[in-house]
N, CA and C of each residue as an Amber inpcrd file, in Angstrom:
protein
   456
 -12.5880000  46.4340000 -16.8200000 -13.0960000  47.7820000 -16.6620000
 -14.5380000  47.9060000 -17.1500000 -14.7310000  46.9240000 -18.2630000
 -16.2360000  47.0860000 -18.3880000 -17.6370000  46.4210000 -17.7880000
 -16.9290000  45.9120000 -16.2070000 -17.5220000  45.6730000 -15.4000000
 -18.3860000  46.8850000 -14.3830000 -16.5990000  47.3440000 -14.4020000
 -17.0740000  49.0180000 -13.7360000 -18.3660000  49.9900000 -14.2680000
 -18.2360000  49.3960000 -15.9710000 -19.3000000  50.4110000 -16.7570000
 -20.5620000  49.6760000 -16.3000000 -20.7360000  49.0620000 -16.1810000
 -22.3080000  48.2020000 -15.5160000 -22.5970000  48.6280000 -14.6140000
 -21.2610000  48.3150000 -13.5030000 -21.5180000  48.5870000 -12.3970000
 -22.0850000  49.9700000 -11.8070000 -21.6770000  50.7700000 -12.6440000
 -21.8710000  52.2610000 -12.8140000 -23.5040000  52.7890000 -13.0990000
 -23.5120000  51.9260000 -14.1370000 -25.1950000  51.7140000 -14.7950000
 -25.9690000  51.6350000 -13.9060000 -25.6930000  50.2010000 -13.3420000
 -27.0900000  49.7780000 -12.1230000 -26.8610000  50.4670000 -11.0830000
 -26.0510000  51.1020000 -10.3390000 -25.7890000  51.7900000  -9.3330000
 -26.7710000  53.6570000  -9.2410000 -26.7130000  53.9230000 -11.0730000
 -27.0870000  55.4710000 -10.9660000 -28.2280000  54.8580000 -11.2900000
 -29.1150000  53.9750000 -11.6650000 -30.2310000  53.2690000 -11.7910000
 -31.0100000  53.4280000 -10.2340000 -30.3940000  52.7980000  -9.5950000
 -31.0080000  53.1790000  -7.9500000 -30.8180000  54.5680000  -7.7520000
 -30.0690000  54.8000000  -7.7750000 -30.0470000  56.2110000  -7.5110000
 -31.2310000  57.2500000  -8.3360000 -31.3460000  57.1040000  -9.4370000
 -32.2260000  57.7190000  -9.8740000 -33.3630000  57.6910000  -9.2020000
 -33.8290000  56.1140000  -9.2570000 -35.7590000  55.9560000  -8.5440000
 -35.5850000  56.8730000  -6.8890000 -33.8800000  56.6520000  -6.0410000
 -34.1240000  57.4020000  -4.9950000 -34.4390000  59.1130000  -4.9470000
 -33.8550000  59.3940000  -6.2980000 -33.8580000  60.6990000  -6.4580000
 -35.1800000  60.9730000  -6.7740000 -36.1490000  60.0840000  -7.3480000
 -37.7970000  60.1060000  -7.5660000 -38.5490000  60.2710000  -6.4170000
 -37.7500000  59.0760000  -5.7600000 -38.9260000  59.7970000  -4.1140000
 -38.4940000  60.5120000  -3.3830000 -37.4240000  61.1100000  -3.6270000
 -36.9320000  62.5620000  -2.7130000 -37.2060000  63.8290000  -3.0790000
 -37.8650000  63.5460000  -4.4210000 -37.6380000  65.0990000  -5.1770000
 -39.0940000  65.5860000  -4.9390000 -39.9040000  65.3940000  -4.0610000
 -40.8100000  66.0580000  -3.8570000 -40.6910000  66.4770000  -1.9200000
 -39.4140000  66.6200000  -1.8730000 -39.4130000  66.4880000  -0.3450000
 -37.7500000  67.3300000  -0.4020000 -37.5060000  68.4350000  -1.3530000
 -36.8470000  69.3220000  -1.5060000 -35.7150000  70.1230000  -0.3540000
 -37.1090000  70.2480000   0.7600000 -36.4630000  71.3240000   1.6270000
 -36.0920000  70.6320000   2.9610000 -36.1460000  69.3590000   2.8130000
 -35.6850000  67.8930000   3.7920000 -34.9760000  67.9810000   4.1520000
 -34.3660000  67.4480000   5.7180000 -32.6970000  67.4330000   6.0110000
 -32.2830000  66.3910000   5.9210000 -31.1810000  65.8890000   5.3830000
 -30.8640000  64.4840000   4.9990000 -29.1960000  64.1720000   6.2520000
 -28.8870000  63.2380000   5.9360000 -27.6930000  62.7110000   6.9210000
 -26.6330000  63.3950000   6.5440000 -26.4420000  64.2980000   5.8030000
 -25.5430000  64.8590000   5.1310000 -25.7210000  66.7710000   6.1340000
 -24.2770000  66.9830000   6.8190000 -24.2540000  67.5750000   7.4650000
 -24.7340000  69.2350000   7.0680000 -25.6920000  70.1320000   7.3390000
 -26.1260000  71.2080000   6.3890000 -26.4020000  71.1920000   4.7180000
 -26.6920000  70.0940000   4.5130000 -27.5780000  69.8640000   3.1190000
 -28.6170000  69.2710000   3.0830000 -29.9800000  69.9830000   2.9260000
 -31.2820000  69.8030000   2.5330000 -30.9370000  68.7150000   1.4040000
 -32.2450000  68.2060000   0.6820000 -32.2430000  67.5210000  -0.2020000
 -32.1540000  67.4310000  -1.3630000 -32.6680000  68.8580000  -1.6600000
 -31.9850000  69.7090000  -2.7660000 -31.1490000  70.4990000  -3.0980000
 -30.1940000  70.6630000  -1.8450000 -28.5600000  70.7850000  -1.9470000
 -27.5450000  69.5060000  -2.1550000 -27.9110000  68.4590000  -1.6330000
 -27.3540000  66.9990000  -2.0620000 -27.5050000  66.7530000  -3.4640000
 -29.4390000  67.2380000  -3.8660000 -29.0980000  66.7220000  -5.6090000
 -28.2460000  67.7370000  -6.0790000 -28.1240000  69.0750000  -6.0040000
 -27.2290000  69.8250000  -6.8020000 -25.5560000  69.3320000  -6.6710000
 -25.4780000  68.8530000  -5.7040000 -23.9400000  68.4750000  -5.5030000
 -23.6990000  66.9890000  -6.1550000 -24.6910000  66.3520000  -6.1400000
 -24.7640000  64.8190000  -7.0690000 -24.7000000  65.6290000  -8.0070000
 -25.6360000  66.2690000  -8.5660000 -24.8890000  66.4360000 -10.1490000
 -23.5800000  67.2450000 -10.5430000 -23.0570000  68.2360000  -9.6590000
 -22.0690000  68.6610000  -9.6180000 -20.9560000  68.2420000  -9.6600000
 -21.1190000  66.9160000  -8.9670000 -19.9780000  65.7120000  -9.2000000
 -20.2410000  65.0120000 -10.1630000 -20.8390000  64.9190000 -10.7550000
 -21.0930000  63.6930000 -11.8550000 -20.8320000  64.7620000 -13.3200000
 -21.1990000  65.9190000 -13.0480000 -20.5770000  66.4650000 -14.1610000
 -18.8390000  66.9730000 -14.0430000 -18.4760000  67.2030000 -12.9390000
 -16.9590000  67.2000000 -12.8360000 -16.5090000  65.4490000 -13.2250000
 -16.9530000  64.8720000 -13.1880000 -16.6250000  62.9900000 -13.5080000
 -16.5660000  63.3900000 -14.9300000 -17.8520000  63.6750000 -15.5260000
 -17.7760000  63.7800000 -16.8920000 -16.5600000  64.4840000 -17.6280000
 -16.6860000  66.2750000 -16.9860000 -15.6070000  67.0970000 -17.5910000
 -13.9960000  66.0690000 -17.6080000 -13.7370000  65.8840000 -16.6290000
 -12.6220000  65.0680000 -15.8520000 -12.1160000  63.9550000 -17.2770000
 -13.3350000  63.1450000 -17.6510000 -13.2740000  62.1750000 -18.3050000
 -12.5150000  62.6600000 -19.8800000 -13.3100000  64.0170000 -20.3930000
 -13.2870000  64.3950000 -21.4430000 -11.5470000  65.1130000 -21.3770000
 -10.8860000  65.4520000 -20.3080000  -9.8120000  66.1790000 -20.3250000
 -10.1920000  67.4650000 -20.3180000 -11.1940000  68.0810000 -19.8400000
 -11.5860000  69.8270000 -19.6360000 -11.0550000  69.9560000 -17.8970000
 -10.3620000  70.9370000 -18.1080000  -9.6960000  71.4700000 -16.6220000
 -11.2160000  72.0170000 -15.5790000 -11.4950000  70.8660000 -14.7660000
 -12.7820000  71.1150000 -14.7210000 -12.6500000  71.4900000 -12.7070000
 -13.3070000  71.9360000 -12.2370000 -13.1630000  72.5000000 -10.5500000
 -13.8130000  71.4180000 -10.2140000 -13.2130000  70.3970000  -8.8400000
 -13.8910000  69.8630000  -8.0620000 -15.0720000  69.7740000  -7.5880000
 -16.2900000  69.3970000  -7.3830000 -16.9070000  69.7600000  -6.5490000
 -16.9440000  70.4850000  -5.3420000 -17.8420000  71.3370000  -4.5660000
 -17.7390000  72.1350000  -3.4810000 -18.9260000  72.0760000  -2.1090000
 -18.2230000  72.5580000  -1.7190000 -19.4630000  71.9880000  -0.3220000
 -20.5360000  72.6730000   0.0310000 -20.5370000  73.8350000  -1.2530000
 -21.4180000  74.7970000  -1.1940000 -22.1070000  74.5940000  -2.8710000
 -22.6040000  73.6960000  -3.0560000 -23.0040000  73.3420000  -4.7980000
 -23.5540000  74.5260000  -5.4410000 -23.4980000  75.1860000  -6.5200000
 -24.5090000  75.8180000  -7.4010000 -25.8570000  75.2740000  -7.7040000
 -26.6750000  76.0250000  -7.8590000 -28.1460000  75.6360000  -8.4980000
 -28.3330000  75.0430000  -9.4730000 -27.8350000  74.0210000 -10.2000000
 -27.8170000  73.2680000 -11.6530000 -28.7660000  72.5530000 -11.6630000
 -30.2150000  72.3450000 -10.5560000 -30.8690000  71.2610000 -10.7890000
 -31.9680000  71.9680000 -11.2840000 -32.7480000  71.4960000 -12.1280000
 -33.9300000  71.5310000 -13.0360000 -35.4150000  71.7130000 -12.1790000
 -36.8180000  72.0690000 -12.7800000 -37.6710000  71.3530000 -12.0850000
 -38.2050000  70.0820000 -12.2850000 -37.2180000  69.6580000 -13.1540000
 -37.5190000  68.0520000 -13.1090000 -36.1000000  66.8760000 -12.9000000
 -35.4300000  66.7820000 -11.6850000 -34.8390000  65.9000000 -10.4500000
 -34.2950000  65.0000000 -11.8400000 -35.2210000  64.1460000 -12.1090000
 -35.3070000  62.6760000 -12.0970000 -34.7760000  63.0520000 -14.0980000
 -35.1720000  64.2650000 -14.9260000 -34.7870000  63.7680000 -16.2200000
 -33.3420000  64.4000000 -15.9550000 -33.1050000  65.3610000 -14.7270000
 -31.5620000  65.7270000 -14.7380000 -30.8890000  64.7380000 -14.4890000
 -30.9650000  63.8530000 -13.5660000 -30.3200000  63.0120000 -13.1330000
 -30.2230000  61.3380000 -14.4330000 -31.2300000  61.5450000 -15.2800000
 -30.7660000  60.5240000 -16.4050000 -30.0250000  61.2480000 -17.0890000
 -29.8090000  62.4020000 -17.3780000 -29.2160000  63.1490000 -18.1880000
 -27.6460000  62.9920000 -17.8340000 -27.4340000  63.1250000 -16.4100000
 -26.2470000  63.2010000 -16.0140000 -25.6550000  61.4750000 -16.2300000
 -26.8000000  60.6560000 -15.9400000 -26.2530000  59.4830000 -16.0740000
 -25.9410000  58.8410000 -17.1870000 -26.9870000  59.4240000 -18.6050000
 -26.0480000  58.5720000 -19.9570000 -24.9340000  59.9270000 -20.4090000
 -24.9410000  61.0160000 -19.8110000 -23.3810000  62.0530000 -20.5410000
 -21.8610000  61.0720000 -19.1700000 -22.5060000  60.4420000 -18.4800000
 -21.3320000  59.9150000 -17.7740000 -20.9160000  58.1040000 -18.5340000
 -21.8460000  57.8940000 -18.8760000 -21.7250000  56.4640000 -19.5490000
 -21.1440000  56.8310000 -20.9680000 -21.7090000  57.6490000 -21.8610000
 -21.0110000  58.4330000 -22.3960000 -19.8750000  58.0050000 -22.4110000
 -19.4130000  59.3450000 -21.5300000 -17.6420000  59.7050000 -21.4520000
 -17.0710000  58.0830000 -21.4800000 -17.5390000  57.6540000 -20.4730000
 -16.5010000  56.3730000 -19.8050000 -17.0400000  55.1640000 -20.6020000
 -18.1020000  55.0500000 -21.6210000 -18.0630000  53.9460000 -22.4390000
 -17.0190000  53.7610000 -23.3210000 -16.0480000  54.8730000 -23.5960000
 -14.7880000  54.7870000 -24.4670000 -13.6390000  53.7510000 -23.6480000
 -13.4020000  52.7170000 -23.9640000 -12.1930000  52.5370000 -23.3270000
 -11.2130000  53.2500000 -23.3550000 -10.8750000  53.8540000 -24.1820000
  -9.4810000  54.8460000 -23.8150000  -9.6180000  55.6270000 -23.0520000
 -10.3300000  55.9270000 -22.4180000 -11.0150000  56.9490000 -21.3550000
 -11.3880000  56.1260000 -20.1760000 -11.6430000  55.0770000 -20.4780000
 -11.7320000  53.8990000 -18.8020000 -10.0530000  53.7840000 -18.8950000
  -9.6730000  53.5970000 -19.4900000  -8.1900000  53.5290000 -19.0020000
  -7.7040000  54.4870000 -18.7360000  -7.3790000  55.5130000 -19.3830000
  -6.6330000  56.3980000 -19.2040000  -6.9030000  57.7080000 -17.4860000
  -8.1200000  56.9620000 -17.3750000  -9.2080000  57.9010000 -15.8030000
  -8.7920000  56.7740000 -14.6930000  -8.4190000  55.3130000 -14.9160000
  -8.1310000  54.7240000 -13.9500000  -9.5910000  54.4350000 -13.1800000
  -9.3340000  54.9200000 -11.8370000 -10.2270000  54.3980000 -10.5280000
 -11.8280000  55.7430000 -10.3750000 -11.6180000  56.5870000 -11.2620000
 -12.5240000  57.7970000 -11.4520000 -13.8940000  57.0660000 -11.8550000
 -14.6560000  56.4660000 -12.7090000 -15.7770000  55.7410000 -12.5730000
 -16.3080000  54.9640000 -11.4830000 -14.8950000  54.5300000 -10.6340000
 -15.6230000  53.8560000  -9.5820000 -15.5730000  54.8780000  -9.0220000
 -15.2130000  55.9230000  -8.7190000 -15.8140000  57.2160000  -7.5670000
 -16.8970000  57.7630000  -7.9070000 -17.1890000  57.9920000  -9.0290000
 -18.4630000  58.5940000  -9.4270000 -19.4160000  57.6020000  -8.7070000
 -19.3720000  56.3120000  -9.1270000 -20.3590000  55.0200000  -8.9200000
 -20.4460000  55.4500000  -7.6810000 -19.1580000  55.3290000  -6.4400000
 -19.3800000  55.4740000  -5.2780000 -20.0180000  56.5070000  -4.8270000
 -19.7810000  57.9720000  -4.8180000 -20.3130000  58.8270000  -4.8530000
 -22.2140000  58.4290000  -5.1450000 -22.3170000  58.4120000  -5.7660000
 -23.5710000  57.6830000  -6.1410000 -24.5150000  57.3960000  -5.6650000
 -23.8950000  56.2370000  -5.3200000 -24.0990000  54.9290000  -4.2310000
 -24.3260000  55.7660000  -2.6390000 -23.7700000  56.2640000  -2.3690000
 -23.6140000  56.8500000  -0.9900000 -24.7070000  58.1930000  -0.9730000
 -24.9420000  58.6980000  -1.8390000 -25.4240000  59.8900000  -2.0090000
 -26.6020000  59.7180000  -2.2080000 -27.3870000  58.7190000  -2.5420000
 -28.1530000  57.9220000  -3.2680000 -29.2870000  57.1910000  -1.4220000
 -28.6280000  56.7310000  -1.1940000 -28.4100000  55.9410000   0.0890000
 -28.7610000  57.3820000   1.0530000 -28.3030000  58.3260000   0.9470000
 -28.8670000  59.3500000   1.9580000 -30.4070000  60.0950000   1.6660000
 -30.5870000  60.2240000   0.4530000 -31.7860000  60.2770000  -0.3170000
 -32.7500000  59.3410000  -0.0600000 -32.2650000  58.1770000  -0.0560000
 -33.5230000  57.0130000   0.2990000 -33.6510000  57.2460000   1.6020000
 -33.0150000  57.5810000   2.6610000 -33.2150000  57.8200000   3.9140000
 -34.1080000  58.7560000   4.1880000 -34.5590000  60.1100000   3.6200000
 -35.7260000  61.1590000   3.4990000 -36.7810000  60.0900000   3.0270000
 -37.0450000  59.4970000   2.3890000 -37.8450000  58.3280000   1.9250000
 -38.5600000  57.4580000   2.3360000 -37.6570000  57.0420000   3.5590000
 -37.9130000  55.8950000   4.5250000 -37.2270000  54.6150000   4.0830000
 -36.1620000  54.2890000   3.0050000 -36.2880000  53.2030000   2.9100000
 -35.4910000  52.5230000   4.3000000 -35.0570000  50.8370000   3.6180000
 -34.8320000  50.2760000   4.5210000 -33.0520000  50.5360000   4.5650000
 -33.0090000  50.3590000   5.7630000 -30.7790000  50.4900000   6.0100000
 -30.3670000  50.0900000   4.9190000 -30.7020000  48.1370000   4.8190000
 -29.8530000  47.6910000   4.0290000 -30.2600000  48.0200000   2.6420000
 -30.9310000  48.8970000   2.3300000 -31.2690000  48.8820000   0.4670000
 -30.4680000  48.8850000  -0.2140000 -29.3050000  49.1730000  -0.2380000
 -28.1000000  49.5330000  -1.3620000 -27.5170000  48.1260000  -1.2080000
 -27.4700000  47.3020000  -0.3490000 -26.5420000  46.3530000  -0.2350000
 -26.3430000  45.8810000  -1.4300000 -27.5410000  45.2320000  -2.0160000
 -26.9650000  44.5080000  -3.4030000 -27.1060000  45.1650000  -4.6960000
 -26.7580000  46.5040000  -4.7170000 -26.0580000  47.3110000  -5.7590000
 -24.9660000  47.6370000  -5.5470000 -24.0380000  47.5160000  -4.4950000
 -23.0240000  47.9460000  -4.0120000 -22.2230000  46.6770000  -4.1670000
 -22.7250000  45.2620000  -3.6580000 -22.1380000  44.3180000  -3.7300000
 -22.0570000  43.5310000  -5.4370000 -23.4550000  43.9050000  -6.2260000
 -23.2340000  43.3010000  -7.2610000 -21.6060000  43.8280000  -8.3390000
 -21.3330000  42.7400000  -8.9050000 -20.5030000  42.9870000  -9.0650000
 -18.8720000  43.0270000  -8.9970000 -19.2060000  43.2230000  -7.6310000
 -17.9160000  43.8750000  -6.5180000 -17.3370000  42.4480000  -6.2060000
 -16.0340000  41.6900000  -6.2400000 -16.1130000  40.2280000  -5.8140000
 -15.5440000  40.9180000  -4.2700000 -15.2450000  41.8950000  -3.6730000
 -15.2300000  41.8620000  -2.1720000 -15.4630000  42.9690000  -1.3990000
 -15.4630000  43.3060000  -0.3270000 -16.4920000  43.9910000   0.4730000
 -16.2790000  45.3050000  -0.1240000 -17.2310000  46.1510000  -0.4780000
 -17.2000000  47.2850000  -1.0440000 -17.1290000  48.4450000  -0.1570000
 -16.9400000  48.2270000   1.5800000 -16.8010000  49.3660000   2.0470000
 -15.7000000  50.0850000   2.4420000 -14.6700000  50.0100000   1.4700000
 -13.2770000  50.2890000   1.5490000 -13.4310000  51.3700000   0.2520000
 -14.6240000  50.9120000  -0.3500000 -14.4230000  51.6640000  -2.2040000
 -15.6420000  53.0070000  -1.7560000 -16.0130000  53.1600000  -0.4590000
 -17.2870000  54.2230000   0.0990000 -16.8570000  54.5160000   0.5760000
 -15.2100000  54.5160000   1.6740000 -14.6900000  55.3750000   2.9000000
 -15.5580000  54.5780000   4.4270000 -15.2060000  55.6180000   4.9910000
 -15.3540000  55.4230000   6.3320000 -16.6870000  55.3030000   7.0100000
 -17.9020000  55.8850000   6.4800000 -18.9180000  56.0280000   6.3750000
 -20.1380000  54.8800000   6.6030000 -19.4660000  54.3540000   5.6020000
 -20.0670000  53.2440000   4.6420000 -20.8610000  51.9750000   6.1310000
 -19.7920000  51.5470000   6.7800000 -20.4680000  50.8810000   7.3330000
 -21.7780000  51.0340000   8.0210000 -21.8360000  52.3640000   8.2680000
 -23.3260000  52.9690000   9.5020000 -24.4970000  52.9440000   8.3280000
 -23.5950000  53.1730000   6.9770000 -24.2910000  53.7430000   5.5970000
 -25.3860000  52.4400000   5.4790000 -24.1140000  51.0620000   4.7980000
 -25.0330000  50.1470000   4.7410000 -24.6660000  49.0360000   5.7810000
């Protein structure tokens, strides 16, 4: 499990620098069906703080497809913020155990969300490949859904 916690690490690691070059490109439409770019970051953090609540045992609401305004005018220190209160939670092992497969959704989540952000950006298709694969000893697009393949 404390592979997962790495894996988790380097994963919101990319994600962050993508969230750096998106966050000046706010009112963007991204691959994500009726979410600008700054409706995607509010819903990345929306999930990553339901991961967190989740972790801690607070009866916490899902994410929604309509996110609240929780993002800052600064993207990039919300999004470290969200990423060491989630390393945080899940650096406890009793809490990687007891959450099961929930760190790797966050990660995934992430990863995928992350990946649509670099796309406002320009990067390249395959960029995520080897954050997705490190780690992972087999194909990781079973742990992203259905998506994943067009994704990476």
């Amino acid at each position: 499990m404390a592979d997962l916690l790495s894996l988790y690490r380097r994963g919101s690691e990319w994600a962050i620098a993508k969230v750096a070059g998106a966050s000046s490109k706010l009112d963007a439409d991204t691959p994500c069906d009726r979410w600008d770019v700054g409706t995607l970051m509010n819903h990345m953090l929306e999930t990553q703080r339901y991961f967190v609540g989740a972790a801690h045992g607070e009866d916490v609401a899902p994410p929604t497809s309509d996110p609240p305004n929780i993002m800052s005018d600064n993207p990039v220190t919300d999004f470290e913020r969200a990423r060491d209160d989630t390393i945080r939670a899940f650096g406890d092992p009793a809490v990687l155990e007891k959450t099961g497969p929930m760190l790797g959704i966050a990660f995934a989540d992430q990863l995928l969300h992350a990946w649509d952000l670099a796309q406002c950006d320009g990067a390249r298709r395959n960029d995520a490949k080897g954050v997705a694969r490190g780690g992972i000893q087999h194909d990781p697009r079973p742990l992203l859904g259905p998506t994943a393949k067009r994704r990476l």
